[in-house]
mmJSON file of the N, C-alpha and C atoms, coordinates in Angstrom:
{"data_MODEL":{"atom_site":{
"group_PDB":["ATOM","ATOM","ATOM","ATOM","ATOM","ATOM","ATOM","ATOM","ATOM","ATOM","ATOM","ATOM","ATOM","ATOM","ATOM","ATOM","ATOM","ATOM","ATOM","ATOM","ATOM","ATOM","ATOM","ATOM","ATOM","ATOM","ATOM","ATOM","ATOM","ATOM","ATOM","ATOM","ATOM","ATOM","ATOM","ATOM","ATOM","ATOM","ATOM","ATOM","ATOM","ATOM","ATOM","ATOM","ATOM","ATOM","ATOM","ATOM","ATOM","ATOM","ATOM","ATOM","ATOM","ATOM","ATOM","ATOM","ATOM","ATOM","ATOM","ATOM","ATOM","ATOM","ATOM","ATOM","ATOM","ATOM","ATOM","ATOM","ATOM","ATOM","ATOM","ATOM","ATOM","ATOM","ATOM","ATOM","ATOM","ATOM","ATOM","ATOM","ATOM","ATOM","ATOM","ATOM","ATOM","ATOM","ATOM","ATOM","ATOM","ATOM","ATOM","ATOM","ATOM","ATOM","ATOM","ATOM","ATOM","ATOM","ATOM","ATOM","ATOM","ATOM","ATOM","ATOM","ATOM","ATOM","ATOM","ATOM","ATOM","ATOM","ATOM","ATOM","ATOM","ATOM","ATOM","ATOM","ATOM","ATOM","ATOM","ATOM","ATOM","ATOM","ATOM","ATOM","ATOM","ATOM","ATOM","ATOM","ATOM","ATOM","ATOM","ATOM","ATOM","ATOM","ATOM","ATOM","ATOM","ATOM","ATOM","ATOM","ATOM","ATOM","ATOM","ATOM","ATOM","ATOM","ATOM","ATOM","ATOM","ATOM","ATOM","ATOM","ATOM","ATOM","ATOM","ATOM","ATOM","ATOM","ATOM","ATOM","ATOM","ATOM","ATOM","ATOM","ATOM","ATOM","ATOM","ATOM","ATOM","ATOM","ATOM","ATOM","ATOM","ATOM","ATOM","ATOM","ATOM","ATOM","ATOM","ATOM","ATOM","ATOM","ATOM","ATOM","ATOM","ATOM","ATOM","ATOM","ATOM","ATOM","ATOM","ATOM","ATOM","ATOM","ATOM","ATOM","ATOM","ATOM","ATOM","ATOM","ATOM","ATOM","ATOM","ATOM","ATOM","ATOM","ATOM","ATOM","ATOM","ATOM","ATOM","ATOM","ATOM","ATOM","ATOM","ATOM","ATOM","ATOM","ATOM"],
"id":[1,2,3,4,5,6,7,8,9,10,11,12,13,14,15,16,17,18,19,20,21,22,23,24,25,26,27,28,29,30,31,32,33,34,35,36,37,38,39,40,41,42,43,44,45,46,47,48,49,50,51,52,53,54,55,56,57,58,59,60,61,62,63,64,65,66,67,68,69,70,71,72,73,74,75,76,77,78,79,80,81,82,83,84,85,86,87,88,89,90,91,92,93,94,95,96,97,98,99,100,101,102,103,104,105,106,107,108,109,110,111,112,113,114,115,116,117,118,119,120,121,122,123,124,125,126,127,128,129,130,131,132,133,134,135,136,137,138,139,140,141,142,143,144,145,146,147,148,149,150,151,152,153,154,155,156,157,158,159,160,161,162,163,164,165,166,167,168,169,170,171,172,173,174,175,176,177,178,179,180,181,182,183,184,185,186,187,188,189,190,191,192,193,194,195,196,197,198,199,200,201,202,203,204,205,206,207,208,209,210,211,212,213,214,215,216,217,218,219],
"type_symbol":["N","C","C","N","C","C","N","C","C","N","C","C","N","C","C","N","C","C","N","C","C","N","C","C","N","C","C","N","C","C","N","C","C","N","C","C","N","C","C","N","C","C","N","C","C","N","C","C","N","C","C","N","C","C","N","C","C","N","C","C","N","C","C","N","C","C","N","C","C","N","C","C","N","C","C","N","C","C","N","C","C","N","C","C","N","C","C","N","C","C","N","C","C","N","C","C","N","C","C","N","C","C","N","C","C","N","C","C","N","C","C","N","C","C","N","C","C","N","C","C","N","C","C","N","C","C","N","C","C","N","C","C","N","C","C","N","C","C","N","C","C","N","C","C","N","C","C","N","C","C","N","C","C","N","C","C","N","C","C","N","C","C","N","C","C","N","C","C","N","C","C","N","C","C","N","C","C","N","C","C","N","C","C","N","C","C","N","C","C","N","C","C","N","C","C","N","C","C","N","C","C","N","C","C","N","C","C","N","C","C","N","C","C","N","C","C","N","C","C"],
"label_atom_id":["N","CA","C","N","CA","C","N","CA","C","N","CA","C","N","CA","C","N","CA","C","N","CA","C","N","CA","C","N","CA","C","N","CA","C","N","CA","C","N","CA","C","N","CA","C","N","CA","C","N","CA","C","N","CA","C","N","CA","C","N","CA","C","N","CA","C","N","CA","C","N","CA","C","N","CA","C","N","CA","C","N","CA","C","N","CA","C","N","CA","C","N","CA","C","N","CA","C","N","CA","C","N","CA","C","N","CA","C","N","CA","C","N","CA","C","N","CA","C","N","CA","C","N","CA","C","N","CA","C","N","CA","C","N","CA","C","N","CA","C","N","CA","C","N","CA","C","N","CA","C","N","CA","C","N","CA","C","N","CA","C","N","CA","C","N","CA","C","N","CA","C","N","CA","C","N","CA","C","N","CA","C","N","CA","C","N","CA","C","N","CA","C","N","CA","C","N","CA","C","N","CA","C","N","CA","C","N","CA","C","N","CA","C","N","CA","C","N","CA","C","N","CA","C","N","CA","C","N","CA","C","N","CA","C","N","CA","C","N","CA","C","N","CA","C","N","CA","C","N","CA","C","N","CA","C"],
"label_alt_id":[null,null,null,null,null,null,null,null,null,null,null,null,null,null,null,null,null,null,null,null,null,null,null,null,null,null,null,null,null,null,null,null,null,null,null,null,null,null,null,null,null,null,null,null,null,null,null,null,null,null,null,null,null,null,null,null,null,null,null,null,null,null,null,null,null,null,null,null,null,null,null,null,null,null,null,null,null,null,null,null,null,null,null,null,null,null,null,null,null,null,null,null,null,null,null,null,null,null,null,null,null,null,null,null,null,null,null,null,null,null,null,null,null,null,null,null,null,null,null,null,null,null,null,null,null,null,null,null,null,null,null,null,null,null,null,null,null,null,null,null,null,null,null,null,null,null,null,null,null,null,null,null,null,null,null,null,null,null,null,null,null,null,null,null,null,null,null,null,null,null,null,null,null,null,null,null,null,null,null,null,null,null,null,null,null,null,null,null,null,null,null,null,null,null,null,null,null,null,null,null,null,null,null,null,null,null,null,null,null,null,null,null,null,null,null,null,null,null,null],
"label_comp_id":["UNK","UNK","UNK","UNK","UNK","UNK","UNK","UNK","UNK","UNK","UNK","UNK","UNK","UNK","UNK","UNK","UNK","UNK","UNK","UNK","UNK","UNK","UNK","UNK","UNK","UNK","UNK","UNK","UNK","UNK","UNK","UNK","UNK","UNK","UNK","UNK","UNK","UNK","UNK","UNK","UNK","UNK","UNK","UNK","UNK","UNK","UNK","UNK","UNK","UNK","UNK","UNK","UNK","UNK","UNK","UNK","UNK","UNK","UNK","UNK","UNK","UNK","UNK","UNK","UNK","UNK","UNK","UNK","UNK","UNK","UNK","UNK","UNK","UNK","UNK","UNK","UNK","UNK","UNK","UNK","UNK","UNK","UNK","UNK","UNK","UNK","UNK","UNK","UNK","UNK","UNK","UNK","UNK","UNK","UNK","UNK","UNK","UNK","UNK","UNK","UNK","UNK","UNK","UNK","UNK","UNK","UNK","UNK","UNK","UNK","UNK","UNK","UNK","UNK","UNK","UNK","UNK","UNK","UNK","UNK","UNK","UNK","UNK","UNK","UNK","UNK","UNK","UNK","UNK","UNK","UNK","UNK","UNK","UNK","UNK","UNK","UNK","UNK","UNK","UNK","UNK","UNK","UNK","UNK","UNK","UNK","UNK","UNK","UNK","UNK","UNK","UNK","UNK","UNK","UNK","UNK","UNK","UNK","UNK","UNK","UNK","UNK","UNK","UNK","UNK","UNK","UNK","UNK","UNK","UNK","UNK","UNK","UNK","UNK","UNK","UNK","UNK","UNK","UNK","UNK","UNK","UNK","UNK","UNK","UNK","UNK","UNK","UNK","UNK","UNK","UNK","UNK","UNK","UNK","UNK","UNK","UNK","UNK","UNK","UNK","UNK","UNK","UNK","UNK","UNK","UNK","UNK","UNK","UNK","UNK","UNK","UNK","UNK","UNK","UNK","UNK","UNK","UNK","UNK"],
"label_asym_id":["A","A","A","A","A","A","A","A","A","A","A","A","A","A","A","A","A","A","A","A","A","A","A","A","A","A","A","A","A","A","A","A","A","A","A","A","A","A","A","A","A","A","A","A","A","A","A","A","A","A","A","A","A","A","A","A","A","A","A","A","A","A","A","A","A","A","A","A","A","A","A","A","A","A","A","A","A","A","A","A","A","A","A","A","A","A","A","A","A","A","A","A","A","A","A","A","A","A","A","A","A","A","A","A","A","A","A","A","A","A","A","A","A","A","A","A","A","A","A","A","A","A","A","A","A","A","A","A","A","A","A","A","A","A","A","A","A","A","A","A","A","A","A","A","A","A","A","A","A","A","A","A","A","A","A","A","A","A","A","A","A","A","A","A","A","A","A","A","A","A","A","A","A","A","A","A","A","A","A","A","A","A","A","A","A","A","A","A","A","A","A","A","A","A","A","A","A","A","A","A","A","A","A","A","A","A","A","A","A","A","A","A","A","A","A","A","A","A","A"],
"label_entity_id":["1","1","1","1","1","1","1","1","1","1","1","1","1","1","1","1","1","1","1","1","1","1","1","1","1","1","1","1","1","1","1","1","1","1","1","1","1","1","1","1","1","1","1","1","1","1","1","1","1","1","1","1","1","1","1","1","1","1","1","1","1","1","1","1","1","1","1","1","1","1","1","1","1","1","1","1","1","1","1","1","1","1","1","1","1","1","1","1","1","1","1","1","1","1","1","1","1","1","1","1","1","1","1","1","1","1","1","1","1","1","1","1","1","1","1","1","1","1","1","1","1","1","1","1","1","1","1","1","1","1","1","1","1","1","1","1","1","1","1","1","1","1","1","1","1","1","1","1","1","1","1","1","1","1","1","1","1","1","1","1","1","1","1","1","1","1","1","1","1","1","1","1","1","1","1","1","1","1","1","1","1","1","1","1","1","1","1","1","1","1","1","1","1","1","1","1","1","1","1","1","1","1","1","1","1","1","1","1","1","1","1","1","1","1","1","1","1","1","1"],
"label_seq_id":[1,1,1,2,2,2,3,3,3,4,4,4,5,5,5,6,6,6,7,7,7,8,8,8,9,9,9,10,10,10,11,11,11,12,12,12,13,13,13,14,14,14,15,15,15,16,16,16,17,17,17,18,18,18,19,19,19,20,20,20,21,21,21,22,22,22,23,23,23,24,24,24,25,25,25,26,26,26,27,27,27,28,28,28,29,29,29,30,30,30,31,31,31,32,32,32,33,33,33,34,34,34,35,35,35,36,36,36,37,37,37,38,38,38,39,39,39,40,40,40,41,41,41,42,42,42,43,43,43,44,44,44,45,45,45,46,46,46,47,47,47,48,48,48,49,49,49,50,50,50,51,51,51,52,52,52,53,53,53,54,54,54,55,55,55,56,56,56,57,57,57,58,58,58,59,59,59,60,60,60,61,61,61,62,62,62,63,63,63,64,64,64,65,65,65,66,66,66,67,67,67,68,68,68,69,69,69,70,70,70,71,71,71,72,72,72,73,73,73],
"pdbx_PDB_ins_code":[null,null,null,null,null,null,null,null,null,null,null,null,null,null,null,null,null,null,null,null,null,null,null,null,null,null,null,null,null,null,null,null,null,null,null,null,null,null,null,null,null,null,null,null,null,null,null,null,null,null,null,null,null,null,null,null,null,null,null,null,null,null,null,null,null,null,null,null,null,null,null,null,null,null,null,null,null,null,null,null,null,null,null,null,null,null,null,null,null,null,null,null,null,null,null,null,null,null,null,null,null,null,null,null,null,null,null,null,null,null,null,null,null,null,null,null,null,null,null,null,null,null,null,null,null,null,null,null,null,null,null,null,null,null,null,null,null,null,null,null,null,null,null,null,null,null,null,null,null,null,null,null,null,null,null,null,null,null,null,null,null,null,null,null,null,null,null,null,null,null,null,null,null,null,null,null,null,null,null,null,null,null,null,null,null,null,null,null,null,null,null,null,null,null,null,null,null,null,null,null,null,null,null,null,null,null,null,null,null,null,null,null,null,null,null,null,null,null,null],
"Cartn_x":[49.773,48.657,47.654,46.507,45.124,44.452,44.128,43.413,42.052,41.692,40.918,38.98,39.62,39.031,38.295,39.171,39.409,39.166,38.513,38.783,38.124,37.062,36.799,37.49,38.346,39.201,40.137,40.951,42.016,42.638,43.5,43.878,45.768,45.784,46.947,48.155,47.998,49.052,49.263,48.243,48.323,48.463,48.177,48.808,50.304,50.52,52.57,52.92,52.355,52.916,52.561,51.836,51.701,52.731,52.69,54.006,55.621,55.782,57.101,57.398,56.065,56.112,56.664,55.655,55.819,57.544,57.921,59.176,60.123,60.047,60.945,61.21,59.555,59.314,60.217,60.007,59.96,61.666,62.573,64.043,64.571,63.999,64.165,63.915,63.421,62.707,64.025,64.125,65.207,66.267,66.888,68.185,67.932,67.164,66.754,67.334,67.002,66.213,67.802,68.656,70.331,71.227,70.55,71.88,71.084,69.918,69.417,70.055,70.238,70.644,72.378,72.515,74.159,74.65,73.451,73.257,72.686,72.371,71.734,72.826,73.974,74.69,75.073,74.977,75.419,74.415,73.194,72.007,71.807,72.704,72.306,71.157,70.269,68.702,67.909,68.184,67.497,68.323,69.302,70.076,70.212,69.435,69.303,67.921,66.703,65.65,65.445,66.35,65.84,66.826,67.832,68.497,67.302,66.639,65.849,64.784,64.614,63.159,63.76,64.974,65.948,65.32,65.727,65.522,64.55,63.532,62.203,61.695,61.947,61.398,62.26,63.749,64.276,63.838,63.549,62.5,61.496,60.804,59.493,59.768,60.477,61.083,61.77,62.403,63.125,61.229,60.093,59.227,58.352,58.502,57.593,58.568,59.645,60.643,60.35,60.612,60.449,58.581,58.274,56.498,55.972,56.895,57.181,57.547,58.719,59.142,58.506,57.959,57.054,55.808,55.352,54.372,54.312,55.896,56.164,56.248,56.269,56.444,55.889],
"Cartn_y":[-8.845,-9.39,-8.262,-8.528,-7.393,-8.197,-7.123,-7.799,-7.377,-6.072,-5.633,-6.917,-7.646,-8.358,-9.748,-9.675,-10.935,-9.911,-9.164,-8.349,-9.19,-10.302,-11.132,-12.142,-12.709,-14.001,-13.845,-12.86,-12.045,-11.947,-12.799,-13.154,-13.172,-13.351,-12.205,-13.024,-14.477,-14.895,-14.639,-14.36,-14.255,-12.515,-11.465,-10.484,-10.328,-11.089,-10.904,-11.872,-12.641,-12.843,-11.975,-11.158,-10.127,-9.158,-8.749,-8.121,-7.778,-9.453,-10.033,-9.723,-10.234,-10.005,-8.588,-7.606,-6.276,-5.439,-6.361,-5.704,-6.236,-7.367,-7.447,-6.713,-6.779,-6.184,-4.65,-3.738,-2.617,-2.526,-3.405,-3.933,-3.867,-4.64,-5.008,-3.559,-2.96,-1.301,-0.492,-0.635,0.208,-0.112,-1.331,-1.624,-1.458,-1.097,-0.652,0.667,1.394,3.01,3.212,2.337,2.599,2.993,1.516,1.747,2.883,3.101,4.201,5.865,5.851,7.178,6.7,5.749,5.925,5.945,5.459,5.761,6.989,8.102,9.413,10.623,10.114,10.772,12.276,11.882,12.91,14.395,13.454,14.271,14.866,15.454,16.052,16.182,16.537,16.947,15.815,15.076,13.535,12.485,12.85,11.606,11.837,13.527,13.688,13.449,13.203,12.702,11.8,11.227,9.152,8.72,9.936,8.965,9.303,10.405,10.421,9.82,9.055,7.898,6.767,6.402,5.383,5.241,6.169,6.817,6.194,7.075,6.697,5.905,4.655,3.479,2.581,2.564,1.774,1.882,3.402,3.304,2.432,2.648,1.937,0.422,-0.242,-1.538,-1.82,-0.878,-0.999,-1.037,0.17,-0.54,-1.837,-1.975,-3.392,-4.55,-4.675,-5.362,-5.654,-4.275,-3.84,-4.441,-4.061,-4.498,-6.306,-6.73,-7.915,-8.977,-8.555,-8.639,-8.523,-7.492,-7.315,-7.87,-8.798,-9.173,-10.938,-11.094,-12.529,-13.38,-12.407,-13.498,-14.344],
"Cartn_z":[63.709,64.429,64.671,64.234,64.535,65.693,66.76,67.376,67.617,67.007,66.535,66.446,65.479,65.24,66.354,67.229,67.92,69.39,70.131,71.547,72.67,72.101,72.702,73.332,72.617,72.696,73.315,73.252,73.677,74.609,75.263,76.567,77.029,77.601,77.891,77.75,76.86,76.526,74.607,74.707,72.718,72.97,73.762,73.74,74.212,74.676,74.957,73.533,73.204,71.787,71.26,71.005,69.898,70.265,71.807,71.963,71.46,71.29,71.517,69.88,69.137,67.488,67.334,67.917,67.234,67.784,69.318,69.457,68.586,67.891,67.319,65.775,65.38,64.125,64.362,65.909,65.815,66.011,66.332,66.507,64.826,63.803,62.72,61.821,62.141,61.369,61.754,63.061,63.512,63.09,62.942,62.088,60.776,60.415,58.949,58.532,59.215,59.374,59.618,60.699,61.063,59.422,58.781,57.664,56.446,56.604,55.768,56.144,57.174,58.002,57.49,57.821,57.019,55.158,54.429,53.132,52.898,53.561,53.568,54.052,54.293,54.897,53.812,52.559,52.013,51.774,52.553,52.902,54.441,54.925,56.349,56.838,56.135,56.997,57.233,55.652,55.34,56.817,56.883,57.603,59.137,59.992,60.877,61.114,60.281,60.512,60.496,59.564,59.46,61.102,61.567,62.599,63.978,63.698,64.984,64.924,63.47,63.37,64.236,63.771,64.433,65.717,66.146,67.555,68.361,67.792,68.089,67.882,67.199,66.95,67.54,68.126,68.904,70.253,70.576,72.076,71.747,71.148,70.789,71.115,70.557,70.967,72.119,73.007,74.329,75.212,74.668,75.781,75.371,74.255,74.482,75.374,75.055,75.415,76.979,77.418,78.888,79.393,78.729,78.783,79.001,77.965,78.312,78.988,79.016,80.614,82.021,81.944,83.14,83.495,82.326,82.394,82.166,81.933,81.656,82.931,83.946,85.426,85.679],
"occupancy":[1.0,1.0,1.0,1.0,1.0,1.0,1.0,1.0,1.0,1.0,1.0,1.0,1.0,1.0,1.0,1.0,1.0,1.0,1.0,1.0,1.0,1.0,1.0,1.0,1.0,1.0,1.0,1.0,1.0,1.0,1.0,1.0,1.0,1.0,1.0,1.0,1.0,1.0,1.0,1.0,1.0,1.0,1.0,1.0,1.0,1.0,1.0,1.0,1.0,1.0,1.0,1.0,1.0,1.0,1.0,1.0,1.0,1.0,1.0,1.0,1.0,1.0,1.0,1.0,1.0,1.0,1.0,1.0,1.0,1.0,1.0,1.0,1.0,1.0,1.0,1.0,1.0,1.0,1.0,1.0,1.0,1.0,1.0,1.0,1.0,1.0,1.0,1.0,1.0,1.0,1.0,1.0,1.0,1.0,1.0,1.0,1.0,1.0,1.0,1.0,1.0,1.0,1.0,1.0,1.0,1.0,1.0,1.0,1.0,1.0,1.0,1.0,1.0,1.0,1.0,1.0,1.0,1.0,1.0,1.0,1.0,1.0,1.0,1.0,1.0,1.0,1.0,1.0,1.0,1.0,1.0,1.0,1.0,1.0,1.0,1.0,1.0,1.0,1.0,1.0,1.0,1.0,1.0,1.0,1.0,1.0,1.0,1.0,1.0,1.0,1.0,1.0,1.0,1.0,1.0,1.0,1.0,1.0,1.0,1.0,1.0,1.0,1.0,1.0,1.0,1.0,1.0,1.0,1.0,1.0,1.0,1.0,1.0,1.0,1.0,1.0,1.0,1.0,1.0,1.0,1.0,1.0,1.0,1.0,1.0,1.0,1.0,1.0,1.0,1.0,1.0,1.0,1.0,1.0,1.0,1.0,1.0,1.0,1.0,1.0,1.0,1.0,1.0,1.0,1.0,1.0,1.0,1.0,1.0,1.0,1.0,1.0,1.0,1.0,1.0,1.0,1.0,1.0,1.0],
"B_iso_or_equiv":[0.0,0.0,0.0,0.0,0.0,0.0,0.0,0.0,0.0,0.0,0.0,0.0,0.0,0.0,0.0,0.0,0.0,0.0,0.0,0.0,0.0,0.0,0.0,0.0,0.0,0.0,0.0,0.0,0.0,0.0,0.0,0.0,0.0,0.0,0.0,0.0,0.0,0.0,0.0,0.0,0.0,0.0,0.0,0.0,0.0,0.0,0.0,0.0,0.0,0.0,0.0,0.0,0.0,0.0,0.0,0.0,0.0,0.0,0.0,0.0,0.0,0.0,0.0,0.0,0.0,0.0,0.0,0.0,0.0,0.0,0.0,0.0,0.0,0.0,0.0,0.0,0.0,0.0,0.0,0.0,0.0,0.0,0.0,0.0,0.0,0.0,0.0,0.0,0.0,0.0,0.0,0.0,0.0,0.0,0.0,0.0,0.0,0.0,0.0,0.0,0.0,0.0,0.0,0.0,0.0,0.0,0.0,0.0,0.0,0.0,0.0,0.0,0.0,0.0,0.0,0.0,0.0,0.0,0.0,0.0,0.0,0.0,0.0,0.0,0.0,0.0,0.0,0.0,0.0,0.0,0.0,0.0,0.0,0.0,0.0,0.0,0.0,0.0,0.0,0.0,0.0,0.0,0.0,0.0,0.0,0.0,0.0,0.0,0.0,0.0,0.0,0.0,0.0,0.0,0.0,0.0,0.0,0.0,0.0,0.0,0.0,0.0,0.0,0.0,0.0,0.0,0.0,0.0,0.0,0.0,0.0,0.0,0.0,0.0,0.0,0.0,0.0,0.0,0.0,0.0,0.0,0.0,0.0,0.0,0.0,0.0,0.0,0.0,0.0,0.0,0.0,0.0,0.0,0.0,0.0,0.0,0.0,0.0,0.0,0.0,0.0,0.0,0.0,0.0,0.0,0.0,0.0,0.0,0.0,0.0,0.0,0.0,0.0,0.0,0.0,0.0,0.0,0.0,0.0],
"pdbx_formal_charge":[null,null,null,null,null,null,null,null,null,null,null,null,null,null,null,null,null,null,null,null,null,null,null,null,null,null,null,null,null,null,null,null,null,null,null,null,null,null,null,null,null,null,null,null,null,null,null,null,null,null,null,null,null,null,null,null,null,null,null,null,null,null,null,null,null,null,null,null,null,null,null,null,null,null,null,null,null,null,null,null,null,null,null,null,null,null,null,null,null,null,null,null,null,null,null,null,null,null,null,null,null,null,null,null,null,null,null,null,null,null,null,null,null,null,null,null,null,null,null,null,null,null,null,null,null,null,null,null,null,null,null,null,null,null,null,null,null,null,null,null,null,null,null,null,null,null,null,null,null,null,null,null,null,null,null,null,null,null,null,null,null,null,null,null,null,null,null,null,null,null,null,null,null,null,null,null,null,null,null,null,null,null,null,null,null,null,null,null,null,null,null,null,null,null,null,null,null,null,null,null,null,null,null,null,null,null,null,null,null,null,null,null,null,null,null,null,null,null,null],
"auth_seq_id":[1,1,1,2,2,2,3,3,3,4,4,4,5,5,5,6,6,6,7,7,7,8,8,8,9,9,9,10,10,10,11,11,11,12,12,12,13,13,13,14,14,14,15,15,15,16,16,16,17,17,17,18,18,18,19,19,19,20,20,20,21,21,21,22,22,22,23,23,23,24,24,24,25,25,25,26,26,26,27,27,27,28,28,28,29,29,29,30,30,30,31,31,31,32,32,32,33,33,33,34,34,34,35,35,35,36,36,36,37,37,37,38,38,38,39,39,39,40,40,40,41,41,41,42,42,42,43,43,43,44,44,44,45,45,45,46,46,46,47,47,47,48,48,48,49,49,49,50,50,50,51,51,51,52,52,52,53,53,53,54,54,54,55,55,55,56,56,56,57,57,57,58,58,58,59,59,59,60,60,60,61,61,61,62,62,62,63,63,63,64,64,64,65,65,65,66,66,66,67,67,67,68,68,68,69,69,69,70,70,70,71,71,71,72,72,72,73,73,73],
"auth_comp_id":["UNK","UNK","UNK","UNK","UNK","UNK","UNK","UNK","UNK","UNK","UNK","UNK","UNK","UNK","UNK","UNK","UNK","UNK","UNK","UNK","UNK","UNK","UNK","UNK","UNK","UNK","UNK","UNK","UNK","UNK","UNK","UNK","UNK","UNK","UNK","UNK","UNK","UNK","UNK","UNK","UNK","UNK","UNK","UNK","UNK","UNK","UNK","UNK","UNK","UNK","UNK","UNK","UNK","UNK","UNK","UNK","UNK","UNK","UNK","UNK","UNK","UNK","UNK","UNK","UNK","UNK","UNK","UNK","UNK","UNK","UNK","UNK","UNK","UNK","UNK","UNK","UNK","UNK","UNK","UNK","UNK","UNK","UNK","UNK","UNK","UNK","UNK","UNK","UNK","UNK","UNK","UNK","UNK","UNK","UNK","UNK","UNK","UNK","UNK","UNK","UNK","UNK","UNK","UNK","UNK","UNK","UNK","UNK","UNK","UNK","UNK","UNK","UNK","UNK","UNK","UNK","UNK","UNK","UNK","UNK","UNK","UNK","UNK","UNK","UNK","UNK","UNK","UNK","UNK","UNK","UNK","UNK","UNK","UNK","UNK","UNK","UNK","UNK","UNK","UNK","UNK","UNK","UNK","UNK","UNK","UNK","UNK","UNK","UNK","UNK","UNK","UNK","UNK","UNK","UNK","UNK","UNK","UNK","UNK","UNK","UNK","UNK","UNK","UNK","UNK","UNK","UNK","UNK","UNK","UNK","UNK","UNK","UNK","UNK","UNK","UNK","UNK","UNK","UNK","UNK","UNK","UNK","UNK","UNK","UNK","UNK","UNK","UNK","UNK","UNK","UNK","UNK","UNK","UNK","UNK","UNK","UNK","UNK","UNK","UNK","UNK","UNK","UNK","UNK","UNK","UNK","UNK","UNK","UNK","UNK","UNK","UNK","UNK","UNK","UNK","UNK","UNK","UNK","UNK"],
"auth_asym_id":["A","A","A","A","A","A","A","A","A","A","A","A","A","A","A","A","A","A","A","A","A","A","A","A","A","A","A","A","A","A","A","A","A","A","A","A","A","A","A","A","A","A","A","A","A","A","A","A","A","A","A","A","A","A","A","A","A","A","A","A","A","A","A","A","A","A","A","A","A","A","A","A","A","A","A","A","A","A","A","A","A","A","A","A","A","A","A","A","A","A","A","A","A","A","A","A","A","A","A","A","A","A","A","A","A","A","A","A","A","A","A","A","A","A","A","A","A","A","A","A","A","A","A","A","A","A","A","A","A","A","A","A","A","A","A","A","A","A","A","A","A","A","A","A","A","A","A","A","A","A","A","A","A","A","A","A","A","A","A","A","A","A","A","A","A","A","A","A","A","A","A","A","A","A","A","A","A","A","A","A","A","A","A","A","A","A","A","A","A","A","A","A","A","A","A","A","A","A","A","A","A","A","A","A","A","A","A","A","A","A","A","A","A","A","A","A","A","A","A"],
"auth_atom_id":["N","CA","C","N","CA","C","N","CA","C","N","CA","C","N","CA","C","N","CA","C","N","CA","C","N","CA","C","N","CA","C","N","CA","C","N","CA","C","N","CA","C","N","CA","C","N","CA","C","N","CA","C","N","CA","C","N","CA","C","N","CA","C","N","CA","C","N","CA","C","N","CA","C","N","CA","C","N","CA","C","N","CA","C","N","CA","C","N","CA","C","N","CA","C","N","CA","C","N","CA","C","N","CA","C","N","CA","C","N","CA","C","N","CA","C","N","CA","C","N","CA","C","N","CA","C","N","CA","C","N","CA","C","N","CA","C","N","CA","C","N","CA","C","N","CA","C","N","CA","C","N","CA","C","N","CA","C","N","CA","C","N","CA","C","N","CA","C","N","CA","C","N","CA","C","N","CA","C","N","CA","C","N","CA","C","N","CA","C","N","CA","C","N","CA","C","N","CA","C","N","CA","C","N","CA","C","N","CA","C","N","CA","C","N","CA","C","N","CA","C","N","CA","C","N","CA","C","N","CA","C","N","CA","C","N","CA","C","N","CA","C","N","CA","C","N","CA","C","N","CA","C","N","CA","C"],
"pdbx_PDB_model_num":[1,1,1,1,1,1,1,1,1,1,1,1,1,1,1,1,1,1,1,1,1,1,1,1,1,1,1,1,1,1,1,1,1,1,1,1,1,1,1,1,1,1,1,1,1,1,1,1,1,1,1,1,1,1,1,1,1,1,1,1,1,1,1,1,1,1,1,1,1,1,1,1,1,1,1,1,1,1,1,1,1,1,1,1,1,1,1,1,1,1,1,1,1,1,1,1,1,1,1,1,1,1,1,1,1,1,1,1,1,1,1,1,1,1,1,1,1,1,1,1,1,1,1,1,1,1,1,1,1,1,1,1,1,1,1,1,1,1,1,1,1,1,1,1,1,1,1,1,1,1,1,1,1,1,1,1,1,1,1,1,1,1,1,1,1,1,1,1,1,1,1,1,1,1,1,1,1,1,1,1,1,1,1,1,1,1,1,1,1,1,1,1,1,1,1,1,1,1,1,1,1,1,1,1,1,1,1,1,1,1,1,1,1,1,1,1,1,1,1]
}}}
């Protein structure tokens, strides 16, 4: 979702859907990035960077999550 395009319209129920989209997108990357770091294993450097992308992109999804939430009341 761009919203780029749309900053007018833009109201704060089509932004928690856009939310909800990108945490899951950013949920789905991260279980990605999991079994890549376990197919890299025979690569130590490769498989300690793809696990701290992991990382960092499962935070990424714990705050929209959290963001969501907080704004779903």
């Amino acid at each position: 979702m761009i919203f780029n395009e749309n900053l007018d319209n833009t109201n704060l129920e089509s932004l928690l859907a856009g939310i909800k989209n990108y945490s899951v997108m950013t949920d789905q990357i991260a279980d990605n990035l999991h079994d890549l770091q376990r197919v890299a294993q025979h690569n130590p450097e490769i498989a300690d960077k793809v696990n701290q992308a992991e990382s960092d992109v499962r935070q990424a999804s714990i705050i929209l999550e959290k963001l969501l939430e907080q704004y779903s009341d």
